[in-house]
C-alpha positions as CSV (number, residue, x, y, z in Angstrom):
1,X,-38.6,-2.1,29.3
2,X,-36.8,-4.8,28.2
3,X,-37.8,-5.1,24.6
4,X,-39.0,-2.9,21.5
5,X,-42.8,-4.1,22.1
6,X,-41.9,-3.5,25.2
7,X,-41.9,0.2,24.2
8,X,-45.5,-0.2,22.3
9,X,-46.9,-1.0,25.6
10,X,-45.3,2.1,27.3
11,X,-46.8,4.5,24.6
12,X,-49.6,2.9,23.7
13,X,-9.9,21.6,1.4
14,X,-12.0,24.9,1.7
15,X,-15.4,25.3,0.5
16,X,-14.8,29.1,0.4
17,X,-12.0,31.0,-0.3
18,X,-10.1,34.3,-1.0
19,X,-8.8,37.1,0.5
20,X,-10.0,40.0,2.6
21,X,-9.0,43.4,2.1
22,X,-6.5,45.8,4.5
23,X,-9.6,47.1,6.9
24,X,-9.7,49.5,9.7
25,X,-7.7,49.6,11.8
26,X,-9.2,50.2,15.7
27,X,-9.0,49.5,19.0
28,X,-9.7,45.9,21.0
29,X,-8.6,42.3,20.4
30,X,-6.2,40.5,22.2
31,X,-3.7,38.2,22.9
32,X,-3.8,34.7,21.9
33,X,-3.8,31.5,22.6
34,X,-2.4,28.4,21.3
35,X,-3.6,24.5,19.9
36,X,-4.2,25.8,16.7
37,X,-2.0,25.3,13.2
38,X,1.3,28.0,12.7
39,X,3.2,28.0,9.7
40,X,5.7,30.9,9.2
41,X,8.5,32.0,7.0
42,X,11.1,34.0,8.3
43,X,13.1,36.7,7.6
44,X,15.6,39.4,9.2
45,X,15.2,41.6,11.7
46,X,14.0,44.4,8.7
47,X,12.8,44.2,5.4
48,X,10.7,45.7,2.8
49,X,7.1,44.9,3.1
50,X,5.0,44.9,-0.3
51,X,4.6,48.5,-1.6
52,X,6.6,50.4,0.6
53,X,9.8,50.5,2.5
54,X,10.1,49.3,7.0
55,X,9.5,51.4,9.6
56,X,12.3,51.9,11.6
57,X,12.9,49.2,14.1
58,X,10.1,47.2,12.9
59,X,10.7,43.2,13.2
60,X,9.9,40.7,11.3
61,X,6.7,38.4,11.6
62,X,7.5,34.5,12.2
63,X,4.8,32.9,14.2
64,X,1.0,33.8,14.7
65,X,-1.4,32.3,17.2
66,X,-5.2,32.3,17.2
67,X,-7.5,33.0,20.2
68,X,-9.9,30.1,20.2
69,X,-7.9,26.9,21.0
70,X,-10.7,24.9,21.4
71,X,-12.7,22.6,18.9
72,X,-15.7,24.3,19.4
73,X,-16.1,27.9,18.3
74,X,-19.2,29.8,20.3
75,X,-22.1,30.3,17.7
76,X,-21.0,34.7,18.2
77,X,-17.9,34.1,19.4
78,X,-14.8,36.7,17.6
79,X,-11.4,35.1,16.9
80,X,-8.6,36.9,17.8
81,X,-5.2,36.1,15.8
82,X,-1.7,37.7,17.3
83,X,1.0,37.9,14.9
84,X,4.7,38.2,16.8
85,X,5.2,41.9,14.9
86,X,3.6,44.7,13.0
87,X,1.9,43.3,9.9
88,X,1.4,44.6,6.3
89,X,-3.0,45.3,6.8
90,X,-2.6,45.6,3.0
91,X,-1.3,41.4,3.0
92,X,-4.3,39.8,4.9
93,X,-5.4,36.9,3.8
94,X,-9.0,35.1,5.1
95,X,-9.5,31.4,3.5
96,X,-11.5,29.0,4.9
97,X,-15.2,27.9,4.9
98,X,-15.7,30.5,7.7
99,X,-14.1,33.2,5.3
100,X,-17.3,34.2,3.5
101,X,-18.8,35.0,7.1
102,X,-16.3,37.0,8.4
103,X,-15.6,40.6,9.1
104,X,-11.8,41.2,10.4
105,X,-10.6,44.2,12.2
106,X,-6.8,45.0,12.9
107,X,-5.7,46.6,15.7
108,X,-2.4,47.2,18.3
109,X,-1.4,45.6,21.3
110,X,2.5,45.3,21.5
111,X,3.6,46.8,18.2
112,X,1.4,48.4,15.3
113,X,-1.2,46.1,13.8
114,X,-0.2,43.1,15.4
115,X,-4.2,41.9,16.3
116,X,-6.2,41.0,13.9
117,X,-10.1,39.9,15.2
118,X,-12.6,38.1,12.7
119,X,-16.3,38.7,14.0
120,X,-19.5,37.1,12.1
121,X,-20.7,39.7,9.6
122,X,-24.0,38.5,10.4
123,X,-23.4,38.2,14.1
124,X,-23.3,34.5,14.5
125,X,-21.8,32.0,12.0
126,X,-22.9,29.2,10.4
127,X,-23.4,25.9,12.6
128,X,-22.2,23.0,12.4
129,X,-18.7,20.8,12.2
130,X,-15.7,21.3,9.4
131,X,-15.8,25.3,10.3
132,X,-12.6,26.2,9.2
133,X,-10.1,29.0,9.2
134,X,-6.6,29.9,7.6
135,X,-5.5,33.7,8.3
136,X,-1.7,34.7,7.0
137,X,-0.3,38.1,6.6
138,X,3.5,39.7,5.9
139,X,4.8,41.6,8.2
140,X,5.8,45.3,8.0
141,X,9.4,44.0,9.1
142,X,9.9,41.4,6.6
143,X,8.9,37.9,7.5
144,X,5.3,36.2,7.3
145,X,3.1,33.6,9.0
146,X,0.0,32.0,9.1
147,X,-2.6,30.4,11.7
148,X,-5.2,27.6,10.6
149,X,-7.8,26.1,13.0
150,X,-10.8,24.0,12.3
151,X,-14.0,24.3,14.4
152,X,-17.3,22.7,15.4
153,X,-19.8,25.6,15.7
154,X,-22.9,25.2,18.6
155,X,-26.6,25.1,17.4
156,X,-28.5,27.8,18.5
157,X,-32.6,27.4,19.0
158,X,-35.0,29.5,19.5
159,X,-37.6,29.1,22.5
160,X,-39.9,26.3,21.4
161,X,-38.6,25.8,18.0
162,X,-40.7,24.1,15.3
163,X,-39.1,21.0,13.1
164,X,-38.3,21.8,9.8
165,X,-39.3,19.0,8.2
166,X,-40.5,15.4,9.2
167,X,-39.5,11.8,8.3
168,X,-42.8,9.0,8.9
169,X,-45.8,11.1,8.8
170,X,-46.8,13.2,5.6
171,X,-47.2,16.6,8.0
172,X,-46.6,17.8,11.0
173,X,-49.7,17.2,13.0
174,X,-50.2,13.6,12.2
175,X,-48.9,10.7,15.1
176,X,-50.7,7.8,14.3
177,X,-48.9,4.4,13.3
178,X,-50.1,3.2,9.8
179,X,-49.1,0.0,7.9
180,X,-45.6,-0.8,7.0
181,X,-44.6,1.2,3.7
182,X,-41.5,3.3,2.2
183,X,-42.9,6.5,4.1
184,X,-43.8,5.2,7.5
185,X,-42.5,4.0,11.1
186,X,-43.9,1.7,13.3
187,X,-41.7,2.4,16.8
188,X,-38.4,4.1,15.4
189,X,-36.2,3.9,17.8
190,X,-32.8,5.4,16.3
191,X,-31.4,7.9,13.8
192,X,-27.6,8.0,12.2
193,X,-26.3,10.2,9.3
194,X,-23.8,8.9,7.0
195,X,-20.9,11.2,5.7
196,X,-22.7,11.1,2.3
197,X,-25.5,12.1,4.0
198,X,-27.7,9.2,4.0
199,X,-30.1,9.2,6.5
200,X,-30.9,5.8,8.5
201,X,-33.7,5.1,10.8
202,X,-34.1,1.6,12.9
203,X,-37.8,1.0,12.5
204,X,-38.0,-1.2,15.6
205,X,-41.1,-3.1,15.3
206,X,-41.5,-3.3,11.3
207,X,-38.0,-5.2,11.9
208,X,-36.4,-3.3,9.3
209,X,-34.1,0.0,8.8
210,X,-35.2,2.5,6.4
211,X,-32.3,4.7,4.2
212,X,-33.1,8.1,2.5
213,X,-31.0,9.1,0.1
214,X,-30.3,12.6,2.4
215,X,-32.9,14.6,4.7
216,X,-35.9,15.0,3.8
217,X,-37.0,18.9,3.3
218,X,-40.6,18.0,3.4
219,X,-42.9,15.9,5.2
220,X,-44.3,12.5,3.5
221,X,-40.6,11.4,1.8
222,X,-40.5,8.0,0.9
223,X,-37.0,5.8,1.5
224,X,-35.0,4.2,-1.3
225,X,-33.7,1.8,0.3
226,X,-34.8,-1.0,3.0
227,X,-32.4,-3.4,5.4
228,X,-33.9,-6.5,6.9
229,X,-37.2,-6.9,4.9
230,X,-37.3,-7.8,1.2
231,X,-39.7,-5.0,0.6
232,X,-41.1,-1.9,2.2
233,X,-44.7,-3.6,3.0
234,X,-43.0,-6.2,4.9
235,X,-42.5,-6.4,8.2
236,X,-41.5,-10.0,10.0
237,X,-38.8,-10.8,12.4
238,X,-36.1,-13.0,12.1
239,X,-32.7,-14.0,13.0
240,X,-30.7,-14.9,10.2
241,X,-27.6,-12.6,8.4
242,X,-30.7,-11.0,6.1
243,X,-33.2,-10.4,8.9
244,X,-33.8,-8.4,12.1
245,X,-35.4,-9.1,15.5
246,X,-36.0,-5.4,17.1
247,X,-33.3,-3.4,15.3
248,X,-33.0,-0.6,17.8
249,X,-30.1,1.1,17.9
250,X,-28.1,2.8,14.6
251,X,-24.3,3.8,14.7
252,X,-22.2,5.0,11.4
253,X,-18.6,6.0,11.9
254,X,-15.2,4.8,10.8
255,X,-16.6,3.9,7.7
256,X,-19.0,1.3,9.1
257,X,-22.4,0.9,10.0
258,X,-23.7,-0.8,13.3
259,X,-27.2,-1.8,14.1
260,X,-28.2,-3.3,17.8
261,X,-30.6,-5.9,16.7
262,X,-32.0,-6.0,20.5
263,X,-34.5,-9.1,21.0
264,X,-31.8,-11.1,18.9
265,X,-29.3,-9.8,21.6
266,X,-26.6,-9.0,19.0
267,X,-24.8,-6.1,17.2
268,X,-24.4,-5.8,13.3
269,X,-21.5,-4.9,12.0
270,X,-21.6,-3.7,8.1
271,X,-17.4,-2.8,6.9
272,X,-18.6,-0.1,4.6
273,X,-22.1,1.9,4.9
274,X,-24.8,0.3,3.1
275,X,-26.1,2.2,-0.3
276,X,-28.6,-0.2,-1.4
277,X,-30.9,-2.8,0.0
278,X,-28.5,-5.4,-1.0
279,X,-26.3,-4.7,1.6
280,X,-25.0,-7.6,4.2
281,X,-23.3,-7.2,7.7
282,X,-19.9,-8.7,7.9
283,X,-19.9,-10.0,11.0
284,X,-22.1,-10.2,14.6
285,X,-21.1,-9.6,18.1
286,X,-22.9,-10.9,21.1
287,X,-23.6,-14.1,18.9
288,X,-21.2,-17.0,17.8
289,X,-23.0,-16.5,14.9
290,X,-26.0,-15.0,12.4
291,X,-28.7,-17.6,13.2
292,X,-27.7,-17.4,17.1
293,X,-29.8,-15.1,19.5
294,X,-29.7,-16.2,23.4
295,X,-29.1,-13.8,26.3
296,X,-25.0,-14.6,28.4
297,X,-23.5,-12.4,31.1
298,X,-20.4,-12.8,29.4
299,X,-17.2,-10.7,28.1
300,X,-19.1,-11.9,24.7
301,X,-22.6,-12.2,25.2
302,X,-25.4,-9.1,25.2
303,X,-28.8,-9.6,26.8
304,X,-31.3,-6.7,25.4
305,X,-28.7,-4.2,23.9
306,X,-30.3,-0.9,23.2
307,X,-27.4,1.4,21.5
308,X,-24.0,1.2,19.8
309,X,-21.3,3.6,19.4
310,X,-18.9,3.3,16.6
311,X,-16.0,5.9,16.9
312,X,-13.9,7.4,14.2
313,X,-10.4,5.9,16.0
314,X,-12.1,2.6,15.6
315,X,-13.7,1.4,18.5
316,X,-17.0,-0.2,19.0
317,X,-19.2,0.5,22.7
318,X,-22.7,-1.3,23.5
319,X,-24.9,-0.7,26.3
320,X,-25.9,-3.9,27.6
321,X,-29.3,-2.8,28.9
322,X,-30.0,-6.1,30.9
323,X,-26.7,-6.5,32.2
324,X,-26.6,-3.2,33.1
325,X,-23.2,-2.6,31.9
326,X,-21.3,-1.1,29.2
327,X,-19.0,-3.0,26.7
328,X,-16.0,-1.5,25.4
329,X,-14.1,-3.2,22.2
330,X,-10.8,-1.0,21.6
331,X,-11.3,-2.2,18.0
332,X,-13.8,-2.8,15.5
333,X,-13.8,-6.7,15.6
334,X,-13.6,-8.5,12.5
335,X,-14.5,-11.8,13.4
336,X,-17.9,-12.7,15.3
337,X,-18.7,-13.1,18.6
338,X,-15.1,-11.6,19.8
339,X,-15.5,-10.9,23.3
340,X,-15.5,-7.3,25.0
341,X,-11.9,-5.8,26.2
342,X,-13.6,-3.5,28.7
343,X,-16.9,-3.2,30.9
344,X,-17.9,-0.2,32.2
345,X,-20.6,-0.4,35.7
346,X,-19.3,-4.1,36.2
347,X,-16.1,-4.9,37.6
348,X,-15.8,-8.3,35.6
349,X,-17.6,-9.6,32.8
350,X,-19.7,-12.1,34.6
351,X,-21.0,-9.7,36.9
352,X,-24.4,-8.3,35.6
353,X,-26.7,-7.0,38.4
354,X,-28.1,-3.5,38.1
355,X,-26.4,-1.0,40.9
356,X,-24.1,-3.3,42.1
357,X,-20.9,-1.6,43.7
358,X,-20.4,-4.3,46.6
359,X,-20.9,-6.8,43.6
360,X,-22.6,-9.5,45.7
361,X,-25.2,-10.0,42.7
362,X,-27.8,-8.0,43.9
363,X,-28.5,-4.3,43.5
364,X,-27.9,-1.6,46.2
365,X,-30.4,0.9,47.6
366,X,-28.8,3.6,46.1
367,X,-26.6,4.0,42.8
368,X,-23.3,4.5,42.5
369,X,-20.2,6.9,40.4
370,X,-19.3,3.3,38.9
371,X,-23.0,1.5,38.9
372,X,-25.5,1.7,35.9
373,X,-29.2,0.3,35.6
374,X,-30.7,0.1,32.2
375,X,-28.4,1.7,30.2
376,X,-29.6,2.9,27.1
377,X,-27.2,6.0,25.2
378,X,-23.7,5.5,24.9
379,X,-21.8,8.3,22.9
380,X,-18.0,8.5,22.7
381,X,-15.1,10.4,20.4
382,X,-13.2,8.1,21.8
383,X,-11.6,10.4,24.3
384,X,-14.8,11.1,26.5
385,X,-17.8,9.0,27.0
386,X,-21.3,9.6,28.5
387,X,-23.9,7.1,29.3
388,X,-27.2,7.6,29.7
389,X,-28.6,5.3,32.6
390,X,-32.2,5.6,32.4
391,X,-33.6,4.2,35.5
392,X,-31.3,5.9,37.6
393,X,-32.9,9.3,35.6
394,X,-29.3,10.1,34.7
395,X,-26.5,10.8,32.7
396,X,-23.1,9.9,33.6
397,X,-20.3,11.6,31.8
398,X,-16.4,10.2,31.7
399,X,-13.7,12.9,31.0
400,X,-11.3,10.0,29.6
401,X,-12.5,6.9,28.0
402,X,-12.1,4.2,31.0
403,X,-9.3,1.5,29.9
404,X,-10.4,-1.0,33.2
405,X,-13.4,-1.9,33.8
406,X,-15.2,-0.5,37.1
407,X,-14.0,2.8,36.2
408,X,-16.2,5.7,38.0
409,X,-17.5,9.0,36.2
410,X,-16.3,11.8,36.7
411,X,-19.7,13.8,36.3
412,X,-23.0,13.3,36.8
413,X,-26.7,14.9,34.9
414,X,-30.1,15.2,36.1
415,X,-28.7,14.7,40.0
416,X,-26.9,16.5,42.9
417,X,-24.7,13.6,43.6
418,X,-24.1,10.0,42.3
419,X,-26.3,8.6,44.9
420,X,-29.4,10.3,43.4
421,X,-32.1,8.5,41.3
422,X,-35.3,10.0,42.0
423,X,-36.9,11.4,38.7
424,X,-37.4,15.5,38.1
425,X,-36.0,15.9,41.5
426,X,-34.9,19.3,41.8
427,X,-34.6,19.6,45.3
428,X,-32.9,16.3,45.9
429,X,-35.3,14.7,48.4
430,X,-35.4,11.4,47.0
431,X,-39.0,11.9,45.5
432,X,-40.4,13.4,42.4
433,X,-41.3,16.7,42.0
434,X,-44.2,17.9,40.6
435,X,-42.5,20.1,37.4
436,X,-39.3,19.3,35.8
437,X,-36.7,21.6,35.4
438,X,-33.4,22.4,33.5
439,X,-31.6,20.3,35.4
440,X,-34.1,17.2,36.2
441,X,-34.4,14.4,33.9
442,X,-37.3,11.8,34.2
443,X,-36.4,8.5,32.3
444,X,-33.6,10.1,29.8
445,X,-34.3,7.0,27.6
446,X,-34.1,6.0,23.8
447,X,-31.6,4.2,21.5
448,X,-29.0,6.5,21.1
449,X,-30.6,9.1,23.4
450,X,-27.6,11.4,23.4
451,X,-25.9,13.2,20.8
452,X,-22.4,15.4,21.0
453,X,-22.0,18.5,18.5
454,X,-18.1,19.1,19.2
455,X,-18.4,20.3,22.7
456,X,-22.7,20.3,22.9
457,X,-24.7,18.2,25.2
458,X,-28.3,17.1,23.2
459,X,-30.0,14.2,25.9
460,X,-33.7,12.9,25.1
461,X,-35.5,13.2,28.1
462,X,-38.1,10.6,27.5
463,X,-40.7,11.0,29.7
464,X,-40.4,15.0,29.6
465,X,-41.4,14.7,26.2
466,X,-38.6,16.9,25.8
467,X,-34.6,17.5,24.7
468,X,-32.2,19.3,26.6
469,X,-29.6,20.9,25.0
470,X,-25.9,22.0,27.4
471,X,-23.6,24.3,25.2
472,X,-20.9,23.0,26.7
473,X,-20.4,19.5,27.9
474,X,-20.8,19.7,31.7
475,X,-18.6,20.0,34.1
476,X,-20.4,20.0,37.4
477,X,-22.9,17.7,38.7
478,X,-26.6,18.7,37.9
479,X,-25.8,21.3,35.9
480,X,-28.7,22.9,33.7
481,X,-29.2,22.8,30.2
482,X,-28.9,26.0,27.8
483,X,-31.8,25.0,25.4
484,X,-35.2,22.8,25.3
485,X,-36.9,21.2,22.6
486,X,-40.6,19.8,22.9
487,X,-41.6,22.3,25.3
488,X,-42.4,25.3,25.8
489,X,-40.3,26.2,28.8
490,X,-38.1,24.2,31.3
491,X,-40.8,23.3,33.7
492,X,-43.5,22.0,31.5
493,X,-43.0,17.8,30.7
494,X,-46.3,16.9,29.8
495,X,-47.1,16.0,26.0
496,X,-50.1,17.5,24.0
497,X,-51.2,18.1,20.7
498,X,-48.7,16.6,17.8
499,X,-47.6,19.7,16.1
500,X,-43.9,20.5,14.8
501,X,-43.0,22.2,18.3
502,X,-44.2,18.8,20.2
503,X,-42.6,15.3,20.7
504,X,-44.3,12.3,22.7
505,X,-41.2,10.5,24.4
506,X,-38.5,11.9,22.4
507,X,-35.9,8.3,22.0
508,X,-33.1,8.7,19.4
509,X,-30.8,11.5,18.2
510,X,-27.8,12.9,16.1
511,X,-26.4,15.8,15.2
512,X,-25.8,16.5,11.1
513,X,-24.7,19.4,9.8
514,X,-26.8,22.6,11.3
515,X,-29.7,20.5,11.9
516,X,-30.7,18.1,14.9
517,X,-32.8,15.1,14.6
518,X,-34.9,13.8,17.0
519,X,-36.8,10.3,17.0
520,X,-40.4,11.3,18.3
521,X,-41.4,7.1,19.3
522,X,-44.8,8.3,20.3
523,X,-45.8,10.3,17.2
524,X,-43.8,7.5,14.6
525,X,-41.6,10.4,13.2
526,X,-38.3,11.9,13.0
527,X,-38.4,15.6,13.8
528,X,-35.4,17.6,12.2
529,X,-34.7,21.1,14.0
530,X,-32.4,23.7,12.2
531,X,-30.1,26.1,13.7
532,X,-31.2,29.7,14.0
């Protein structure tokens, strides 16, 4: 695959708050840990806590610490806050957008009602990013403090969960391509969600990307906006500032908008998210210019780029899918065709065979830690990275963004070691098997074919007709994935009957809010999938 028609051949600030009242006080909780917001105001070593008079000997409160460290909060998971004394129950106070959802109990450890443990009321909370938490009491002692932590919370599916809703088709058993119009796809290829939530989709071969306003709740939504086309019936290709040639890739972050225009070998850049069809990008790398679009192995050339990665620190990341490489620019640029400060599965910029790691320009019998062919995900925060390398039927996962080029992973998905390649090959014997299984992947493909929800793992494996979903980001080679979506069970990869529980080679996702969405290349839809 080398091209988009390529890919027609192959498928033919709180939002709630207030205060909880003293509760009961029981047994449990525990001790705490740290990472998490303290703020505290002192007082002596007694005092008189509201309503009442100190127990003898009590001290006061001045620091409190909260259990879960961590970013991301598990979707049942209790939080357990320690204050440093016995606290006032009667002065608790819950604020936060996780307040609403949350039952606390105090209990003892060291002193008297010095434990405080928030639980989901209705025994998981709400998923999602910007789940936050602010818990403060007095203490019985004199003194006060309070903890504050913000959280991404996991998605949780059910086995063989239905979409609730689609974008492209006007229900949810429909696959066929039809015309070009405001309501219909012709090879989408990527999905991004804009703060504002504004949802974009790269509409690959109609050379255009389509905006809606926010998601769709029901099937047959028409966009309101259109980029690259001067209308919603049109469809050509060109390669001019206006115009596309294969847009197939879609990144928002930062503020900006990036869109991989792939068979014009060059990423848009747009300074500020586009609202109307008006819109412009600002400047083009990969190309000297707008009206430029030749293939270079070069530290500012691209030849087929698939996706694009635009982090909120202010970096941009391409994979290079015919240079099998990755190219990392530590900022934004601002002027076009600025060359690359980093390539990742190269170890210089003019080096640009597929599993290379003797880099004698031709490509080894086996892959590599530091090697990529085809790339065609890249995802970063810009801390940690993950690349989806689709002919090696992998996903290769960095702990620390790489600074050098060369750099090898630390991690590897869908093999035993970094030497593997075969696809669904559970038992490692360098062929395919005949069933997948949660830990297999057979062509993990699609522009933007991964997608990170704080701390969980969504990969689109292609040719599964299937995503896998880890809970946690992986720390073990060929670990196995927590959820599947597409499929009824873990060892089932063939595709059937378009419904809402089906894809046909799953290609682009993102995570937005409690929802994610899933580009479905083979039914010319995007599948959304709520939380439980």
């Amino acid at each position: 695959m080398s091209d988009a028609s390529g890919w027609g051949a192959r498928i033919g600030a709180f939002v709630v708050a207030g205060a909880l009242a003293a509760l009961l006080t029981g047994c449990g909780g525990g001790g705490g840990g740290g990472g998490a917001d303290v703020s505290s105001s002192g007082g002596g070593a007694t005092g008189a806590p509201p309503g009442g008079s100190a127990p003898s000997g009590t001290t006061a409160i001045t620091s409190a610490s909260i259990s879960e460290s961590a970013t991301t909060l598990g979707n049942a998971e209790s939080l357990v806050v320690t204050f440093d004394g016995s606290a006032e129950p009667g002065s608790i106070s819950v604020t936060g957008t996780l307040a609403a959802e949350a039952a606390g109990t105090w209990s003892s450890t060291v002193v008297q009602n010095d434990t405080y443990t928030l639980a989901p009321s209705s025994g998981s909370w709400r998923a999602g990013p910007g789940r936050t938490v602010s818990v403060s009491a007095q203490g019985a002692g004199g003194g006060s403090a309070t903890v504050t932590a913000s959280y991404v919370v996991n998605l949780v599916f059910d086995p063989s969960p239905a979409a609730m809703t689609v974008i492209g088709q006007g229900d949810f058993i429909t696959g066929t391509w039809v015309s070009a119009s405001a309501h219909s796809f012709n090879s989408p290829t990527s999905v991004a969600v804009a703060p504002s939530g504004r949802v974009f989709v790269s509409d690959s071969s109609n050379n255009r990307v389509l905006g809606f306003r926010s998601l769709p709740p029901a099937p047959g939504a028409s966009a309101d906006m259109v980029l690259g086309q001067a209308d919603f019936t049109s469809s050509v290709s060109a390669t001019t500032r206006s115009a596309y040639s294969g847009p197939f890739g879609i990144s928002v972050g930062g503020g900006k908008m990036a869109v991989v225009d792939r068979a014009a070998n060059r990423v848009l850049i747009y300074n500020s998210i586009p609202d109307d069809s008006s819109a412009l990008p600002d400047v083009v790398v990969g190309q000297p210019g707008f009206t430029s679009g030749g293939t270079s192995c070069a530290a500012a050339g691209l030849s087929s780029p698939s996706s694009a990665m635009l982090t909120e620190d202010g970096r941009l990341l391409v994979a290079d899918f015919g240079n099998a490489r990755v190219l990392v620019w530590n900022a934004v640029p601002t002027t076009n065709g600025k060359a690359a400060d980093v390539v990742i599965g190269q170890s210089s910029f003019t080096q640009c065979a597929a599993n290379d790691d003797n880099q004698d320009g031709a490509a080894d019998a086996t892959p590599s830690a530091r090697t990529l062919t085809s790339p065609t995900g890249v995802w970063s925060d810009g801390r940690r990275l993950a690349v989806v390398d689709s002919n090696n039927n992998r996903v290769l996962l960095w702990n620390n963004l790489p600074s050098s080029n060369f750099a090898p992973a630390d991690v590897v998905i869908g093999q035993a070691s970094f030497t593997g390649s075969a696809g669904n090959d559970d038992d490692q014997d360098g062929a395919m098997d005949a069933a997948p299984t949660a830990r297999t992947l057979n062509r993990p493909d699609g522009s933007g074919g991964i997608a990170v929800n704080g701390d969980q793992l969504a990969i689109a494996d292609a040719f599964n007709n299937r995503v896998l979903v880890w809970n946690h980001f992986p720390a073990t080679h060929f670990a196995p994935a927590d959820f599947v979506l597409g499929q009824a069970d873990f060892t089932t990869g063939a595709f059937g009957a378009v419904t809402a529980q089906t894809m046909t080679i799953p290609f682009g996702l993102t995570f937005s809010q409690d929802k994610l969405l899933v580009v479905d290349i083979g039914a010319q839809r995007v599948l959304g999938f709520a939380s439980k």
